[in-house]
Every structure is written in structure tokens, then in C-alpha cells.
N, C-alpha and C positions, 0 to 999 in steps of 0.2 A: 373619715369613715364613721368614728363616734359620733360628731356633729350631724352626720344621714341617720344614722339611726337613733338618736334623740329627739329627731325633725318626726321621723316614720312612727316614733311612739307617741309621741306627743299627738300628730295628726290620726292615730287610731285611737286614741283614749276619748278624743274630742268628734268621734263618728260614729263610737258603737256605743250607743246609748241607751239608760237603760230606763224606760219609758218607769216611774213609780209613783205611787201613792201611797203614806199609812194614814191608817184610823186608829187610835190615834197612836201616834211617840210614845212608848212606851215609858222614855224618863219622865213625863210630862204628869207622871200619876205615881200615886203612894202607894208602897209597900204593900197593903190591903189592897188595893185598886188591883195593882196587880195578879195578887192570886185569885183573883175573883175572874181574868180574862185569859182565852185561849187566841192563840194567833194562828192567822193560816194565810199561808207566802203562795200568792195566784202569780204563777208565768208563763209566758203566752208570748207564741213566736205569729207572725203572717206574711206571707206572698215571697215565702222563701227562694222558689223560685230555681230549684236545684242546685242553690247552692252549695254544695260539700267541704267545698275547701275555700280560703280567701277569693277574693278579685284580685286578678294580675297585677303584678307591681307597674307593671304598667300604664293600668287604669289609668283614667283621667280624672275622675273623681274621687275612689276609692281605692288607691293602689295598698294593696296586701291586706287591704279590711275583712271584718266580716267572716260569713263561712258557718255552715252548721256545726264542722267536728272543733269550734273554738267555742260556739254557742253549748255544744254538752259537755266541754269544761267547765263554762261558767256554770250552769244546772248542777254540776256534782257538784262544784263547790259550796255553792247554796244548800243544797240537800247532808252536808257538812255542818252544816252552821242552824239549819231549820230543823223542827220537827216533823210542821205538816207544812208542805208543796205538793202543788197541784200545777201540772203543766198543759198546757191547752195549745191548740193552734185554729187560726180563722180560716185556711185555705190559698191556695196558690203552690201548695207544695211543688206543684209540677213545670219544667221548661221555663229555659234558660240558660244552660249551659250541657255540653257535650255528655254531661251522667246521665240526663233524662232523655240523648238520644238513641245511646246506647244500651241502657237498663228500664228505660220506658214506666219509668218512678219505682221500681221494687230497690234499687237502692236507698234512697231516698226513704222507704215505709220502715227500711229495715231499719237504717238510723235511728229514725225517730223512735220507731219500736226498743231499741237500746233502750234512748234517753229515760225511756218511760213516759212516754205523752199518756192521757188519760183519755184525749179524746179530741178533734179536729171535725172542723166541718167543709165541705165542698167549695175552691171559687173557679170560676169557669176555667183558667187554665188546666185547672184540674181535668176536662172534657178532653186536652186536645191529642188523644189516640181514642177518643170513642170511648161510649159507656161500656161498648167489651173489652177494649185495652185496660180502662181505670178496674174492670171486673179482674182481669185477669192480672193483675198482682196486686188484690185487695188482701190475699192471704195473709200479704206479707206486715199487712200494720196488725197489732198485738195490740190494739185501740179500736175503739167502733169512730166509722163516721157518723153524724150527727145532723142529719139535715130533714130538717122539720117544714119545710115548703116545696123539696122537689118531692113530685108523687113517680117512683121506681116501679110502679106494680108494673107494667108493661112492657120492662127492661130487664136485660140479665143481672140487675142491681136489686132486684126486687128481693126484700127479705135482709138485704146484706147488708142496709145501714138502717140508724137507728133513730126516732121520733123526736126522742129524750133520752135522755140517761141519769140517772141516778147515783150519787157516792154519798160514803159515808167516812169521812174524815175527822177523826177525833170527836165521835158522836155532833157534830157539825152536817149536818143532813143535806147536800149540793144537787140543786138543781139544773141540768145545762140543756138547753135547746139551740139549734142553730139553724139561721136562714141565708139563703144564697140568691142570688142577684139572678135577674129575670137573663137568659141567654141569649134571647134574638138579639143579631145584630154584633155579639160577641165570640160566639161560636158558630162556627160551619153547621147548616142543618143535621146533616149527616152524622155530625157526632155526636149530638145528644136528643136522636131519636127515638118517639118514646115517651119521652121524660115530661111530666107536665107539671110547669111552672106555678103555684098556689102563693095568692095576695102578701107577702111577709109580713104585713103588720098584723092582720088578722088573725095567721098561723103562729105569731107569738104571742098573743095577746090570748088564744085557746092554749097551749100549752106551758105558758108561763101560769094561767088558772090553773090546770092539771096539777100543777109541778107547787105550784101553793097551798091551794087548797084541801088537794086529795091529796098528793105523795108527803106535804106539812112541811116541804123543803125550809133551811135558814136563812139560803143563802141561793138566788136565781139568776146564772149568768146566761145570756146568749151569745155564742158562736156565730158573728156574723161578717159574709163578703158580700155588705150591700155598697159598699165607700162609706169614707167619714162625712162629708158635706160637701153639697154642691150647691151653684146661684142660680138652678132652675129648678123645677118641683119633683127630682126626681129622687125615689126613696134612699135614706142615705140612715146612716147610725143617730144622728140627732134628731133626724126626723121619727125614726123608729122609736127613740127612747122621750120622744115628747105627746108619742100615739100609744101608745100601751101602758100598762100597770103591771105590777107584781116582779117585775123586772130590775134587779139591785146594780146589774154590773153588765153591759155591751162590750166583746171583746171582737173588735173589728179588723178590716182588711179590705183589699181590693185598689183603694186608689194610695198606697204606701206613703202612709203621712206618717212621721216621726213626730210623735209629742214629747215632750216635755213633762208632763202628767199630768194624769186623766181630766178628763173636764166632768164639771157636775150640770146635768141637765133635769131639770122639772119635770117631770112625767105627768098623764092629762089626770092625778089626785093630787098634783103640787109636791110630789116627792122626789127626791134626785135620785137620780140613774150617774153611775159611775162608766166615763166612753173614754176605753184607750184605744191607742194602735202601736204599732211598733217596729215605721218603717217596710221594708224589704230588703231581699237579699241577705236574710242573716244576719243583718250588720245592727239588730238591737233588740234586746232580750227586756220585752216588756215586765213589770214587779210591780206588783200588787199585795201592801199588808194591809190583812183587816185583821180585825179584834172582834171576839165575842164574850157576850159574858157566859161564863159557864155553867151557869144554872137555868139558863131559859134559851142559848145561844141564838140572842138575837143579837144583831151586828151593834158594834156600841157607834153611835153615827156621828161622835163629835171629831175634829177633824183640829190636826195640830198644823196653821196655812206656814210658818214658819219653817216646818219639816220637806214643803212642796220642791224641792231643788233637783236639776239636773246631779244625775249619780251614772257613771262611769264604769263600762266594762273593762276591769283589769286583768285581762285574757294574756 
């Protein structure tokens, strides 16, 4: 029996991963270095996928893994240990397991709504009870959604999500905008009737300007369920972040790729874009340290590659 359950620890340690990056190691710098910079701990879930609790010990892949109410353990602990945390999600919250067919995702918003998410953006599962279903327990997230390329005006969504959003964290000025993935072909007409699909590269490339240039943002992440990559020319997170500018950090979802940590991509002025994901189903609570300095907070962009290591959810 000890022997199963050092096998089931071991095999959960080595599955819920937790996707990171810092800018830089903090031991890596002097005394002075130090107080000269402020840290802000970015964590970000996607394509959760209703999951509330583990996967069945039964599982075939992930037996007793995962699960949202293990993922906002890990969160409080973090938020123990950090100052400033900023929690995000890329979309999928909805369907997949018996919560979402019984509470139709207001379980699920309510959760989240605990954890303290700041803000999430739409991915098509999200569509599947109709844009009056997702309307009808939007009350329940205590978060705006964030989706900056579906136009709502001709839906009962219209007005109820947001373009951009704006925070201010430790006088660190955050920029987030988020884009969702074209529907046809992945949802039933019927349920996201209405809804008219707008270019994602273009519509972050306009308000990742807004969110730079007029809001004077430090720091411009997009919320996006476009997928991480694919081998035909269809719009994906790498693609997006090698088409745009002003854009510091893509926090992705859709086709549930577990990294390792983040990859840096070249944007079209030759500046790197920061592209995580972090999996599905609950089972990996993406982290992201960056560093500012505190009198201009501009991100400080040297990067410690020795720090780059897989790091474990001790849930």
C-alpha cells in the first residue's frame, strides 16, 4: 500500500507541471540590484475543461491528477509567498466532465471567481450551451472576459465583455487583451449566432497600440485561444507573436500543449514575445517571474537560461 502511494506521488509530481519562466533569478544580482527591482508572479491556467476535482483514479493517463480545487491550493500558497500575483486564464473553462452538465459553467465561474482570477478570455468550448447559456451565468465570474476579436454587439453578450483591460499592480501599469479562434467548423452555427469573428492579428496589433501607447501600459499580455503551433498556415500563438509588436507576453490555449517554459519569439521589430501554455484539465498551473525596475518599470529583459527547469506541483 505505501509502495502505491509513493508510485501515485511520484506519478502526480511528474504530471502537474508547472509551466515557468523568471527575468531574471533574483540571487543572480547584488544587494543594490535588488532593491532597485519589483517582481510580479503572472499565473495562468487554459482548457480547463470543468475540471473540479482530479481525474478518476482510474484514468488511463492521469489517474487522481490534476483538478481545479488542487490548482487553488497551489494559488493560495503562491499568494503566501508573493506579493504581487496576477492570475489569468486563456479559455476552455467549459465541458468535459458531469459539473458542466449539470451547472452549465456557473460552477466552474464561481471557482474561479474565489481563486481570484483577474481576467480570462473566450475558447470555443466555451460557446457549447449558446451565447445565452455562456450569458446566463456570466454573473457568476467576479472577472471580466476579455475578448478583443469577437464583435458581441448583436448578441445577448453585447456590452458584457471587455476589449481590454487595464490593472495596476504595484504601480506596474498591465496591459491584457485577448483573441479567440475563428468558430466555424468548431461550433455548431446555432450557438454562436451573431457573433462576428474579427482578423486576430490585426485586432491585437490595434490594441496592443492602445494599451502602449495611450493607456502607457509596462507590461502587454494577450489572452489567447488561437493554439500554440501548427504545420499549416493556420493562425497559431507563434504566428501571432512574430505578426505584431507592443506585445511582451502570449498566454495561450486551445490545442493543450504542456511546456516546459516559455519560448521566446521575435516579433516583426526583432523583439521577443514571451509564449507559454499550460496543458489542460487542470493538471498545470502555468508561472511566470518577471522583474521591473522600479523607477521607470520597464521589464529588466536579461534572462538567467540556467534558472529554465521544469518545477513541480507539490499539491
Amino acid at each position: 500500500m505505501e509502495e502505491s502511494k509513493s508510485h501515485n506521488r511520484r506519478n502526480f509530481l511528474k504530471k502537474t507541471a508547472i509551466a515557468s519562466l523568471a527575468i531574471p533569478f533574483l540571487s543572480s544580482f547584488s544587494f543594490s540590484t535588488k532593491k532597485k527591482l519589483k517582481k510580479l508572479t503572472i499565473l495562468h491556467t487554459n482548457d480547463m475543461h470543468s475540471h473540479i476535482d482530479p481525474f478518476p483514479l482510474n484514468d488511463a493517463k492521469y489517474p487522481g491528477l490534476g483538478g481545479m480545487t488542487r490548482v487553488a491550493s497551489l494559488v493560495d500558497k503562491i499568494r503566501t509567498n508573493e506579493k504581487n500575483v496576477l492570475l489569468l486564464d486563456a479559455g476552455d473553462i467549459f465541458q468535459g466532465t458531469p459539473y458542466f452538465n449539470k451547472y452549465k459553467g456557473k460552477l466552474e465561474l464561481q471557482l474561479m471567481s474565489k481563486m481570484g482570477y483577474a481576467g480570462s478570455t473566450m475558447g470555443n468550448h466555451d460557446f457549447d450551451n449558446g451565447v445565452e447559456g455562456f450569458s446566463a451565468v456570466l454573473q457568476h465570474a467576479k472577472f471580466p472576459f476579455i475578448c478583443s476579436n469577437y464583435d458581441f454587439s448583436k448578441t445577448l453578450l453585447k456590452e458584457k465583455t471587455l476589449k481590454y483591460k487595464v490593472l495596476n499592480i504595484d504601480n506596474i501599469k498591465i496591459g491584457i487583451l485577448g483573441v479567440g479562434i475563428q468558430l466555424d467548423g468548431l461550433v455548431n452555427e446555432q450557438l454562436y449566432d451573431g457573433v462576428k469573428f474579427i482578423d486576430p492579428i490585426k485586432t491585437a496589433n490595434n490594441y496592443a497600440d492602445i494599451l502602449k501607447n495611450e493607456k502607457k501600459c509596462n507590461l502587454i499580455i494577450c489572452l489567447s485561444h488561437l493554439g500554440h503551433e501548427y504545420s499549416d498556415d493556420s493562425i497559431s500563438d507563434i504566428k501571432l507573436a512574430q505578426k505584431t509588436k507592443n506585445i511582451d507576453l502570449i498566454i495561450g490555449g486551445h490545442t493543450h500543449t504542456f511546456l516546459e517554459k516559455a519560448k521566446k519569439v521575435k516579433n516583426i521589430e526583432n523583439k521577443d514575445v514571451l509564449v507559454n501554455q499550460a496543458g489542460w484539465g487542470a493538471l498545470a498551473l502555468g508561472r511566470l517571474d518577471l522583474f521591473f525596475d522600479k523607477n521607470k518599470n520597464e521589464i529588466i529583459k536579461l534572462v538567467d537560461d540556467n534558472f529554465h527547469k521544469k518545477n513541480y506541483a507539490k499539491i
